[in-house]
C-alpha positions as CSV (number, residue, x, y, z in Angstrom):
1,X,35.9,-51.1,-68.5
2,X,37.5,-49.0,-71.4
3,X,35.2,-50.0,-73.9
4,X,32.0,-49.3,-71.3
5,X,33.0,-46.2,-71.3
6,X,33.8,-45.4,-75.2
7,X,30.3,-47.1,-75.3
8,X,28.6,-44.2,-73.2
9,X,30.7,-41.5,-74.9
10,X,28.8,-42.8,-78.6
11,X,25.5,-42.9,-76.5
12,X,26.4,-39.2,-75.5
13,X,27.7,-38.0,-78.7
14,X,24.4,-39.4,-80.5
15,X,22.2,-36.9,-78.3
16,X,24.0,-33.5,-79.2
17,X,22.2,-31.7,-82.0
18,X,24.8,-31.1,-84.2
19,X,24.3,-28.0,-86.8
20,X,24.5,-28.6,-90.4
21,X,27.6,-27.5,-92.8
22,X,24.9,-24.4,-94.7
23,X,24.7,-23.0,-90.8
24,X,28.5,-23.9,-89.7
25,X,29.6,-21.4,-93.1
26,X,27.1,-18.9,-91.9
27,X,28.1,-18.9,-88.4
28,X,32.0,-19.1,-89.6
29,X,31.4,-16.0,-92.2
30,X,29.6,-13.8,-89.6
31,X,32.2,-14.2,-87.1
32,X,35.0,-13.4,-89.6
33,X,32.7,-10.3,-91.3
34,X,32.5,-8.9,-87.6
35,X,36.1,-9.5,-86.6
36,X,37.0,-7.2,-89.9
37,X,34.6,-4.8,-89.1
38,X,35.2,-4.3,-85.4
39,X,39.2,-4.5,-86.4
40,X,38.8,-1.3,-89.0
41,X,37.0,0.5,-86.5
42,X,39.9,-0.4,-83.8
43,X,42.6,0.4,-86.5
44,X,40.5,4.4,-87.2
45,X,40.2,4.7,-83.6
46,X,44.2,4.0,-83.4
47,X,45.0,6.3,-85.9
48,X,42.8,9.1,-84.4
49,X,44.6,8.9,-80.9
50,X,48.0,8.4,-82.7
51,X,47.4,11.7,-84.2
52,X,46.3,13.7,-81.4
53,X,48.9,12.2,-79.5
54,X,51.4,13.6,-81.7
55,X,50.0,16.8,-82.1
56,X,49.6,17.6,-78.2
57,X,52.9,16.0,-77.4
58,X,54.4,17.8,-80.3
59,X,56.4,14.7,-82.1
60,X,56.9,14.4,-85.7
């Protein structure tokens, strides 16, 4: 019974298309370039409203 059914997990496993390692890095670098961009432009916008906070609420 147990090994029937490690025996169809293989059979599934074998018909995934699995992506090579040159695409995996690509994918992996893209997703870290974006998550530093889109975390600058977070931190600039921060600052911004940090700054106009303090200067319409009058805090030092």
């Amino acid at each position: 019974m147990l090994s029937k059914f490690f025996s169809e997990v293989k059979n599934e496993l074998d018909k995934i298309s699995w992506i090579d390692k040159r695409e995996n890095i690509k994918s992996t670098a893209g997703v870290v370039i974006v998550t530093i961009v889109l975390g600058i432009i977070l931190l600039v916008i921060d600052l911004i409203f940090s700054k106009l906070t303090e200067f319409f609420l009058g805090g030092s």
